[in-house]
Biotite code that builds the C-alpha atoms (Angstrom):
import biotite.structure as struc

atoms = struc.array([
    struc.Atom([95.565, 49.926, 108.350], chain_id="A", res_id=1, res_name="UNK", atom_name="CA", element="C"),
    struc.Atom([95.754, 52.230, 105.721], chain_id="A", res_id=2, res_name="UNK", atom_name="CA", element="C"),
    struc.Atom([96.813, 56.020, 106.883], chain_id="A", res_id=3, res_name="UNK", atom_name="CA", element="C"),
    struc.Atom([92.878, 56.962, 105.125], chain_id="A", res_id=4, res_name="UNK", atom_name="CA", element="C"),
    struc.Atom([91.022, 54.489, 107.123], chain_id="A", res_id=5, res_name="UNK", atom_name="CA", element="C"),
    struc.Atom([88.761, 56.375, 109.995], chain_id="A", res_id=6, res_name="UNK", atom_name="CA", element="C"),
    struc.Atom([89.292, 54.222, 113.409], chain_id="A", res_id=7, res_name="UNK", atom_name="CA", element="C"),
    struc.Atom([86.073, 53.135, 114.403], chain_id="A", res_id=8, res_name="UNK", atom_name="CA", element="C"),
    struc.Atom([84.552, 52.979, 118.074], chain_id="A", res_id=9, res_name="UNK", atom_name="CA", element="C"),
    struc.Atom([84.623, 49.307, 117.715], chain_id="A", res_id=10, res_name="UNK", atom_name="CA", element="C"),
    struc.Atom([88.214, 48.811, 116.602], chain_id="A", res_id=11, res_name="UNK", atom_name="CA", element="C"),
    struc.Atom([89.041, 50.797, 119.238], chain_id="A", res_id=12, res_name="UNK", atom_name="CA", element="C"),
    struc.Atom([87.099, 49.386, 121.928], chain_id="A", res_id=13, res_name="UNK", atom_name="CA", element="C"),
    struc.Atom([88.601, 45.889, 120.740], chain_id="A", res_id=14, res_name="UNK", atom_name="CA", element="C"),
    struc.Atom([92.486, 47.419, 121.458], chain_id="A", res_id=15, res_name="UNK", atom_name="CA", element="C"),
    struc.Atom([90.986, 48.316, 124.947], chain_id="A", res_id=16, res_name="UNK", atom_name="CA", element="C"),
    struc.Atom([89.900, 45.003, 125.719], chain_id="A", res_id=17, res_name="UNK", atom_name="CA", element="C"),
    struc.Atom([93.308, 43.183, 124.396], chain_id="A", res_id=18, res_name="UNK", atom_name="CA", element="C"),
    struc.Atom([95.442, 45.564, 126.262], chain_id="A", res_id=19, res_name="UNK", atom_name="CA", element="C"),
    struc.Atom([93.145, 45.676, 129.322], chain_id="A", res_id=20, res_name="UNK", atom_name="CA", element="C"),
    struc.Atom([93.329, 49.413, 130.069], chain_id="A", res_id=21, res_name="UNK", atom_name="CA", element="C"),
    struc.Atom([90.380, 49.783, 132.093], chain_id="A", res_id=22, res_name="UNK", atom_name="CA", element="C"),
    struc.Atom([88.648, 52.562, 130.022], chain_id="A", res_id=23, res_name="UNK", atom_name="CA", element="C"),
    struc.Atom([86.181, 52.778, 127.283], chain_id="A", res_id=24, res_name="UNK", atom_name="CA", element="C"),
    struc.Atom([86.685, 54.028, 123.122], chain_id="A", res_id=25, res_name="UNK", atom_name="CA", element="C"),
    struc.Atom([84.749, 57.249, 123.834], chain_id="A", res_id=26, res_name="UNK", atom_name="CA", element="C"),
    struc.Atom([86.083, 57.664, 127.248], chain_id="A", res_id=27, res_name="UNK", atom_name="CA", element="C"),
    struc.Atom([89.771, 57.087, 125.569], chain_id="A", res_id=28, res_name="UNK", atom_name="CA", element="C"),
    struc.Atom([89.036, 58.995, 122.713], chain_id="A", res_id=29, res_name="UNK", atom_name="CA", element="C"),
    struc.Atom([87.644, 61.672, 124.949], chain_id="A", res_id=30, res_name="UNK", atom_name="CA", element="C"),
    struc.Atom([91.321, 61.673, 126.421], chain_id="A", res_id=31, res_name="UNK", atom_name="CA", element="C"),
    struc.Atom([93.082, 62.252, 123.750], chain_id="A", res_id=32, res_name="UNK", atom_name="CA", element="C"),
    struc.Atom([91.365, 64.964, 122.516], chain_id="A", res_id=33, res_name="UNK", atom_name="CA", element="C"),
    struc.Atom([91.253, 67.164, 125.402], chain_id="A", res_id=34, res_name="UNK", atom_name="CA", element="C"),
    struc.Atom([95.035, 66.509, 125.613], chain_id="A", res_id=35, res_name="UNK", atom_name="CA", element="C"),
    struc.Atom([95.112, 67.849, 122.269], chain_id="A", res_id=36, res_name="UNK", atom_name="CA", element="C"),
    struc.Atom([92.990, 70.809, 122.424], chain_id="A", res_id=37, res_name="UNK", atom_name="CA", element="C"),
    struc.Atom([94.433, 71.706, 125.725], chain_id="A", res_id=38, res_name="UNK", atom_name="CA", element="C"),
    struc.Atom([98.135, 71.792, 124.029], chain_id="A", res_id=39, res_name="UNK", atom_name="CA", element="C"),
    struc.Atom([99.433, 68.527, 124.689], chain_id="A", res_id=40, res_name="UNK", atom_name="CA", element="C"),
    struc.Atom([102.054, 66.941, 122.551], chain_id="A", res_id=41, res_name="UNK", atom_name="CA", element="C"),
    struc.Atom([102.459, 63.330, 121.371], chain_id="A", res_id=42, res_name="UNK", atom_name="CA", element="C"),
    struc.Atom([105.446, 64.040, 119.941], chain_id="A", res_id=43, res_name="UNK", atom_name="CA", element="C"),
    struc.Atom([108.316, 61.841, 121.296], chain_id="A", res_id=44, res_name="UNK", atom_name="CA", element="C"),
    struc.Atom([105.609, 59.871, 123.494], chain_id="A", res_id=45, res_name="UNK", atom_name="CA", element="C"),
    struc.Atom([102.847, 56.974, 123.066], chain_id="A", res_id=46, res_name="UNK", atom_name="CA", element="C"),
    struc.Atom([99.162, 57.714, 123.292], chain_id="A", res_id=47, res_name="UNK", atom_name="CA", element="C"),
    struc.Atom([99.302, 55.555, 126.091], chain_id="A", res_id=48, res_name="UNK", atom_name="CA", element="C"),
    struc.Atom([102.112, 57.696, 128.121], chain_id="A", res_id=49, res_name="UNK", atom_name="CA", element="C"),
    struc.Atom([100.464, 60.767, 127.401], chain_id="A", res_id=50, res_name="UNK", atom_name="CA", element="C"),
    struc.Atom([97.219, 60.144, 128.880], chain_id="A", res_id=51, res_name="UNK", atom_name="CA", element="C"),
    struc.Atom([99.415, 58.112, 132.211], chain_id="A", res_id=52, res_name="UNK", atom_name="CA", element="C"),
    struc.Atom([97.341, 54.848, 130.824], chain_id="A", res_id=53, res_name="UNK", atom_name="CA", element="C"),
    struc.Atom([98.776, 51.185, 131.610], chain_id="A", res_id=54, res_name="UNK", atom_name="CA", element="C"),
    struc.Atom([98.397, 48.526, 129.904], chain_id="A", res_id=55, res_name="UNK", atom_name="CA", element="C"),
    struc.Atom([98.112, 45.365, 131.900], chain_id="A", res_id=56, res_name="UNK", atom_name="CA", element="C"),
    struc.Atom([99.646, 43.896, 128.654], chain_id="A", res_id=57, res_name="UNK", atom_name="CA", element="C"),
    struc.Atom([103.566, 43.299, 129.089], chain_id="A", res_id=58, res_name="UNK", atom_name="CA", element="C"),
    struc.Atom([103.650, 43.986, 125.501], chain_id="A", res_id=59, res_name="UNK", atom_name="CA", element="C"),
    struc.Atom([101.247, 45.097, 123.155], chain_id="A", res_id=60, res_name="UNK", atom_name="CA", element="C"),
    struc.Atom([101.051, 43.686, 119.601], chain_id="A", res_id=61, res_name="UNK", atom_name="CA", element="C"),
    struc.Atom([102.073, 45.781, 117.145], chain_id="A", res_id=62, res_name="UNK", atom_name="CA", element="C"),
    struc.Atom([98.433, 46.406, 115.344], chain_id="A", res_id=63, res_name="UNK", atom_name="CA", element="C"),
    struc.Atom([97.177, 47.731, 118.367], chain_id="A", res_id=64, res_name="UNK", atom_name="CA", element="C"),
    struc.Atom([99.867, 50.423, 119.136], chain_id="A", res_id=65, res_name="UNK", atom_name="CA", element="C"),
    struc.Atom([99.649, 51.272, 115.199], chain_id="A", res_id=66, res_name="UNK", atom_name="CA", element="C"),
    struc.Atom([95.925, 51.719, 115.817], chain_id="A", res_id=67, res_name="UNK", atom_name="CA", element="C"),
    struc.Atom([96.486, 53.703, 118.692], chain_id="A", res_id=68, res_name="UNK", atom_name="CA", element="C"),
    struc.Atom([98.684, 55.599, 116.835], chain_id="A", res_id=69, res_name="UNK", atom_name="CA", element="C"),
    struc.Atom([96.355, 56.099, 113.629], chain_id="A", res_id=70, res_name="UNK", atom_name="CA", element="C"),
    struc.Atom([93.407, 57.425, 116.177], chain_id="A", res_id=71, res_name="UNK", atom_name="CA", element="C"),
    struc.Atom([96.542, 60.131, 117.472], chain_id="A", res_id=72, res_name="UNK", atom_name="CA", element="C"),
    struc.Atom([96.470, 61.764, 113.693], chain_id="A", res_id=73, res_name="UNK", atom_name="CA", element="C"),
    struc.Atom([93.047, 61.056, 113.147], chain_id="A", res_id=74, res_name="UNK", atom_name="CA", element="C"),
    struc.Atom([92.396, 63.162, 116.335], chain_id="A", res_id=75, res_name="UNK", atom_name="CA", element="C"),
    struc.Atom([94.975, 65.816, 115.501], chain_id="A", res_id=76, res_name="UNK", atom_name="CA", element="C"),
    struc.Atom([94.119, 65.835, 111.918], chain_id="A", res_id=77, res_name="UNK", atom_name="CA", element="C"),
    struc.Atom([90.533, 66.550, 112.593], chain_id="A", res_id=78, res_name="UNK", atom_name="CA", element="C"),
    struc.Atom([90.945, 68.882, 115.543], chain_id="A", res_id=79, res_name="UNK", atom_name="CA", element="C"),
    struc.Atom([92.912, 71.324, 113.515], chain_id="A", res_id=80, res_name="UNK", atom_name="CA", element="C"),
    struc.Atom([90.426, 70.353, 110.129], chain_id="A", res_id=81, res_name="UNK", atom_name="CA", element="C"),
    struc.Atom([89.543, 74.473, 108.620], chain_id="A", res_id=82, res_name="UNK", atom_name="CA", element="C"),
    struc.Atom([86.522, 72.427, 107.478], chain_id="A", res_id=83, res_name="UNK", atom_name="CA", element="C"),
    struc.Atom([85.521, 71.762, 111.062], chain_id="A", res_id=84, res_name="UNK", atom_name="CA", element="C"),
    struc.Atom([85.217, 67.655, 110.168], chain_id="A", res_id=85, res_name="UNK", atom_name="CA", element="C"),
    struc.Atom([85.807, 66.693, 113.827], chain_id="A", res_id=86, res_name="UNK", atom_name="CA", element="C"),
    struc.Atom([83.142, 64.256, 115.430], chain_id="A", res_id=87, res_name="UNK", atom_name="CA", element="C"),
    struc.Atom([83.519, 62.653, 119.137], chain_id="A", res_id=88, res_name="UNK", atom_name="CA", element="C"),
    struc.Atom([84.291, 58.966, 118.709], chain_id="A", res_id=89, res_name="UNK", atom_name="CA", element="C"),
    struc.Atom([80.928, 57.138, 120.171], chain_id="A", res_id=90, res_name="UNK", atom_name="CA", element="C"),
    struc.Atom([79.219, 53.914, 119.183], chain_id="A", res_id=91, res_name="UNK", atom_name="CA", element="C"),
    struc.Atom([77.547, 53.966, 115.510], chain_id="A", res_id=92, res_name="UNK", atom_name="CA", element="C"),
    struc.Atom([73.669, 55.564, 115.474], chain_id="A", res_id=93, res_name="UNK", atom_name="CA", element="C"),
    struc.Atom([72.082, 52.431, 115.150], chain_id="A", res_id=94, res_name="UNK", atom_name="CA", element="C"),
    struc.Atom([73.795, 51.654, 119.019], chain_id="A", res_id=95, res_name="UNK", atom_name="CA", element="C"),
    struc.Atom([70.111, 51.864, 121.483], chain_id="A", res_id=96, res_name="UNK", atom_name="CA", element="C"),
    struc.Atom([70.040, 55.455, 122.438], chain_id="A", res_id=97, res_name="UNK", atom_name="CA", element="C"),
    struc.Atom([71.217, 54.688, 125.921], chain_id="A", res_id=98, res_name="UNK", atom_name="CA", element="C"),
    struc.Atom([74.600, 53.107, 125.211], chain_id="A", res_id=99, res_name="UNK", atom_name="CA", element="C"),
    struc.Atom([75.086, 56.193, 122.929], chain_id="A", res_id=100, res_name="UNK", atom_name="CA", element="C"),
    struc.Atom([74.521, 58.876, 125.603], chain_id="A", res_id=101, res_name="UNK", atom_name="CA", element="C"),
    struc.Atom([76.263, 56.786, 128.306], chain_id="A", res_id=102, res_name="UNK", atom_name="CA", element="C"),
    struc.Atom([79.151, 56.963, 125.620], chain_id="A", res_id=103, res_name="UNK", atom_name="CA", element="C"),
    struc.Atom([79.199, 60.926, 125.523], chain_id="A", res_id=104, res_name="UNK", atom_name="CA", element="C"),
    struc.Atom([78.749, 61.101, 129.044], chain_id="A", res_id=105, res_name="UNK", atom_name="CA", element="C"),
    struc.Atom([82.165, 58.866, 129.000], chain_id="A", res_id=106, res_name="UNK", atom_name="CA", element="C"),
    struc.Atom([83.561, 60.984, 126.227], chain_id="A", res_id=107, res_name="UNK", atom_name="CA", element="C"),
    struc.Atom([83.153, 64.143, 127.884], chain_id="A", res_id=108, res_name="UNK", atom_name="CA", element="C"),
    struc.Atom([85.051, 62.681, 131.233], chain_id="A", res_id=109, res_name="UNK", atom_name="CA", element="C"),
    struc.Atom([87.900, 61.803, 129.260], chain_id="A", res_id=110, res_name="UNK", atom_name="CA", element="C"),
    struc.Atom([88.026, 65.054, 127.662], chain_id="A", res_id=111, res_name="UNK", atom_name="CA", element="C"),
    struc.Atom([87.922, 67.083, 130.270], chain_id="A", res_id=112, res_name="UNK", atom_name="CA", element="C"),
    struc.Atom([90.420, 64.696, 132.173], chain_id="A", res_id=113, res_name="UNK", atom_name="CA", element="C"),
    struc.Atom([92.453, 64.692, 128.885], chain_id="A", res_id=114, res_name="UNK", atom_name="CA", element="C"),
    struc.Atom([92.401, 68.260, 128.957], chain_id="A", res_id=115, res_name="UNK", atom_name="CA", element="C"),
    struc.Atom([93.957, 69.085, 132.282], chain_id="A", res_id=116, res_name="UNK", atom_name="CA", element="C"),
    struc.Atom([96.548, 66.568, 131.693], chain_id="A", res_id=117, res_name="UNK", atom_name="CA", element="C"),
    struc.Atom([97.703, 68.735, 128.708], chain_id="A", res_id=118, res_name="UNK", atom_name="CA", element="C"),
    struc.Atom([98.324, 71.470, 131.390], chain_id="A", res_id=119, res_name="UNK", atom_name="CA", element="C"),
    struc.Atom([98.751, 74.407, 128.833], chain_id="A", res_id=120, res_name="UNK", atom_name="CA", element="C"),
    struc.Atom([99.727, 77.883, 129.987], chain_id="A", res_id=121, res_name="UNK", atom_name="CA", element="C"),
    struc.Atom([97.114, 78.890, 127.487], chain_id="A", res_id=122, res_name="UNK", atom_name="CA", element="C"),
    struc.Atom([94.422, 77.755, 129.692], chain_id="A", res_id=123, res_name="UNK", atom_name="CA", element="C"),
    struc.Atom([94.974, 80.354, 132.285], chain_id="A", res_id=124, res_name="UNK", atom_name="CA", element="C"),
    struc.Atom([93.810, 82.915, 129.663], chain_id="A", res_id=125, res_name="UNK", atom_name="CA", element="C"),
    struc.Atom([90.299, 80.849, 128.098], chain_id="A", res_id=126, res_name="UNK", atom_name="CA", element="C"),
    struc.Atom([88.002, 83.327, 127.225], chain_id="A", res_id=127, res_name="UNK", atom_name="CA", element="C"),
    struc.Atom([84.600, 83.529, 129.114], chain_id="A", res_id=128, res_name="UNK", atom_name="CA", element="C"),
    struc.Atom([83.146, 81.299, 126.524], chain_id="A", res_id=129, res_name="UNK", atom_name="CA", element="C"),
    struc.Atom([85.311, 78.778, 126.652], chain_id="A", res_id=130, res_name="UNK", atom_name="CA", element="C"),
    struc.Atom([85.517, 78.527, 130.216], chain_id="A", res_id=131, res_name="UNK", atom_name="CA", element="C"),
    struc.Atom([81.848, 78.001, 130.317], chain_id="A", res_id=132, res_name="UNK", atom_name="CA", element="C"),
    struc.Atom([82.144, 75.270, 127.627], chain_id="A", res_id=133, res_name="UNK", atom_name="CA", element="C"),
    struc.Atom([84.458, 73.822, 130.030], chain_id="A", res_id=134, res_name="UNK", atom_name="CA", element="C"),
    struc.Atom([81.874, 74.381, 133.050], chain_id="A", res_id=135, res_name="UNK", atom_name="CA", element="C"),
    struc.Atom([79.268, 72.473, 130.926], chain_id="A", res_id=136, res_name="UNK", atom_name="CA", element="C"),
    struc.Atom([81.638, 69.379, 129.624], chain_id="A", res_id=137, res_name="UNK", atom_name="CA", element="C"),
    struc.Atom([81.743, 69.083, 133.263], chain_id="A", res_id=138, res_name="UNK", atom_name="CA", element="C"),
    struc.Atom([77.706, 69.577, 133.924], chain_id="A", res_id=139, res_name="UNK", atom_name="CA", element="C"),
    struc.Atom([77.153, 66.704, 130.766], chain_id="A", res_id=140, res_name="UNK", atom_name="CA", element="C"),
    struc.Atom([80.299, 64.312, 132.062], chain_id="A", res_id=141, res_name="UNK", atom_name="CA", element="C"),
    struc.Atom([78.458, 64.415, 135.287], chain_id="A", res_id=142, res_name="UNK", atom_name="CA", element="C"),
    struc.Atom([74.784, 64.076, 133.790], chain_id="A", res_id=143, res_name="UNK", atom_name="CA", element="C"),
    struc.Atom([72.521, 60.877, 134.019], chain_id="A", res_id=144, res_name="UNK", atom_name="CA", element="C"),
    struc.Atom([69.808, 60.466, 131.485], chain_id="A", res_id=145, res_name="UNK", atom_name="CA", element="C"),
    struc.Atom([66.281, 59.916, 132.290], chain_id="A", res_id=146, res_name="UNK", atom_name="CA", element="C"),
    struc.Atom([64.935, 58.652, 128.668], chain_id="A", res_id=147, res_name="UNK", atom_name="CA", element="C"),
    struc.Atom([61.115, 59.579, 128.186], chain_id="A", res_id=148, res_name="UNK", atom_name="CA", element="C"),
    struc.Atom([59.636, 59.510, 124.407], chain_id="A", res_id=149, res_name="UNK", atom_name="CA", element="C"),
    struc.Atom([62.375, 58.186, 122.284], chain_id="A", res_id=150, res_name="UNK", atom_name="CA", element="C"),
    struc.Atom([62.444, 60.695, 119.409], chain_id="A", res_id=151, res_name="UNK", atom_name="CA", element="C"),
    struc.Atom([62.840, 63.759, 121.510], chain_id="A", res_id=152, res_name="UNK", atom_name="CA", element="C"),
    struc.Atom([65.247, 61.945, 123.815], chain_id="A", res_id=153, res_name="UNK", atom_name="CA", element="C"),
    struc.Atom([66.914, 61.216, 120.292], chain_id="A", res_id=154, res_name="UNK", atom_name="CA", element="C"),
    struc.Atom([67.217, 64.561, 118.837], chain_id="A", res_id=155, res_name="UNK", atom_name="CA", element="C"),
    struc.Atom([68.366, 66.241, 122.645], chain_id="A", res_id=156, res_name="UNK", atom_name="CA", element="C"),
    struc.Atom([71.143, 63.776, 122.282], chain_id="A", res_id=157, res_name="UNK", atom_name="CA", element="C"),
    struc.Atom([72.333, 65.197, 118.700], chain_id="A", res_id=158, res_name="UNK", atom_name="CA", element="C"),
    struc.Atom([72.221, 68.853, 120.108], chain_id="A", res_id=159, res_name="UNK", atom_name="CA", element="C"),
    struc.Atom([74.344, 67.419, 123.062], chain_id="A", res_id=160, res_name="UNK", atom_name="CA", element="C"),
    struc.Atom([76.345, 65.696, 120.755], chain_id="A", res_id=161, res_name="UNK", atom_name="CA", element="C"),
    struc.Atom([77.016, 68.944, 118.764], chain_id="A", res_id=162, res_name="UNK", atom_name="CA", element="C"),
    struc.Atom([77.423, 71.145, 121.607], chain_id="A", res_id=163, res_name="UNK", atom_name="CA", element="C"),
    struc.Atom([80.302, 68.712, 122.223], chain_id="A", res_id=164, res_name="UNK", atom_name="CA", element="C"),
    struc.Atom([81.474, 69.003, 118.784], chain_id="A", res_id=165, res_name="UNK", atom_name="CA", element="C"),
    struc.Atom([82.053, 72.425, 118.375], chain_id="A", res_id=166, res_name="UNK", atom_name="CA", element="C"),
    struc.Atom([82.952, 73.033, 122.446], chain_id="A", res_id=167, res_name="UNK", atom_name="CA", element="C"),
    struc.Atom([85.945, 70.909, 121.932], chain_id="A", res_id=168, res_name="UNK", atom_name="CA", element="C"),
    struc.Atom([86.549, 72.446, 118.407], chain_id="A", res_id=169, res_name="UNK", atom_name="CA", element="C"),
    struc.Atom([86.664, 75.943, 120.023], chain_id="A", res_id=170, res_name="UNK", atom_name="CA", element="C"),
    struc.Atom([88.907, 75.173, 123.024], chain_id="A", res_id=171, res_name="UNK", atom_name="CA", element="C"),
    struc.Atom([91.509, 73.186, 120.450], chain_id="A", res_id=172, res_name="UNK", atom_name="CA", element="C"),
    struc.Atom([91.421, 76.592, 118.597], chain_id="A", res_id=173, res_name="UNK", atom_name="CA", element="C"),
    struc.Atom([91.937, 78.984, 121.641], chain_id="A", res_id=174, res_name="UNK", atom_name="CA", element="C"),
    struc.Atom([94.694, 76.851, 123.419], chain_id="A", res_id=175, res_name="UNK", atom_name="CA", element="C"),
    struc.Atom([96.039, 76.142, 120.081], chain_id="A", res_id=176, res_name="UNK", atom_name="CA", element="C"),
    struc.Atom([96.309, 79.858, 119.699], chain_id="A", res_id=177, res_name="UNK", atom_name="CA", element="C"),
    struc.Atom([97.276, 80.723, 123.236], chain_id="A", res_id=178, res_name="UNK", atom_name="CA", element="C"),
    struc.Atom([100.638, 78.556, 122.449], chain_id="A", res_id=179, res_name="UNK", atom_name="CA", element="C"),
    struc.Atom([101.364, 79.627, 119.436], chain_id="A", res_id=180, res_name="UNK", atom_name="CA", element="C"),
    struc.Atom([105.085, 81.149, 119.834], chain_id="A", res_id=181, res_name="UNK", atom_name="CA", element="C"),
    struc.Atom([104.138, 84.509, 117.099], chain_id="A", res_id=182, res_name="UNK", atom_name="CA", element="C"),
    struc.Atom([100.915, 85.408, 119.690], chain_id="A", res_id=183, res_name="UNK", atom_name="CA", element="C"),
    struc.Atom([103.424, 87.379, 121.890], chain_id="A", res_id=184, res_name="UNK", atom_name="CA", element="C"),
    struc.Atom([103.011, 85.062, 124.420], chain_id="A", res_id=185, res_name="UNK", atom_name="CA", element="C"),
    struc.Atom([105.926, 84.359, 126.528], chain_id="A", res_id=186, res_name="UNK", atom_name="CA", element="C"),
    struc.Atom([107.527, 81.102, 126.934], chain_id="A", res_id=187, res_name="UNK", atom_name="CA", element="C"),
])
């Protein structure tokens, strides 16, 4: 897979099935970026390590722990993107509208799982804000959908969706700037 190539939901869901780790892509994907925005590291470990994931695969084939590791620099790449190109991996927008908010639901699990994995000293000083993003990753992971008229139901789900977004976005920011060594922080 070329270094440019975007991993997709379904590539990733595939990996998940071959290696049998029990999990969904969003849910997964969720993972790994709250590890990363809380201030965890991949450096020196697998994806799979980091996020205490097992495999019931003796040995995983070599495209799927280069995919795994492709979706680790995607995610890093666009957590830390000045542009703010970041999107939640969840199934494509012609998905039904269901499997696509069960998927953030998922997402936002993994995140916030993801995230207190990471363990950061920065997140004992979150600001208000992001503590309440935090409070309402938890309100959506926790959230069951009760689908009415389909094009309001539709357009709730891409304000959720961007809520997420830019939540996730802030929170990589302020624990990425809680760690950093020059913010007078001790270590």
């Amino acid at each position: 897979m070329a270094d440019t190539e975007l991993v997709s939901h379904d590539q990733l869901d595939a990996v998940i099935m071959r290696l049998q780790l029990g999990t969904d892509a969003s849910e997964l994907h969720g993972s790994l970026c709250g590890y990363l925005a809380g201030g965890g590291s991949l450096r020196g470990t697998s994806v799979l390590a980091a996020l205490h994931l097992d495999a019931e695969v003796e040995t995983p084939e070599a495209n799927d722990v280069a995919l795994l590791r492709q979706l680790a620099r995607q995610s890093e790449t666009e957590l830390a993107d000045p542009e703010l190109g970041f999107e939640p991996l969840l199934p494509e927008d012609d998905r039904p509208l269901v499997e696509r908010a069960e998927a953030l639901v998922e997402w936002c699990r993994g995140f916030l799982g993801g995230f207190g994995l990471a363990g950061a000293p920065a997140h004992a000083k979150l600001s208000d804000e992001a503590q309440e993003i935090l409070r309402d990753l938890g309100t959506i992971a926790g959230s069951a959908f009760d689908f009415q008229n389909e094009e309001e139901d539709e357009d709730a789900l891409i304000e959720v969706q961007e809520f997420v977004r830019v939540g996730a976005l802030l929170l990589h920011t302020e624990c990425a700037a809680g760690s950093d060594p020059a913010s007078g922080t001790l270590h």
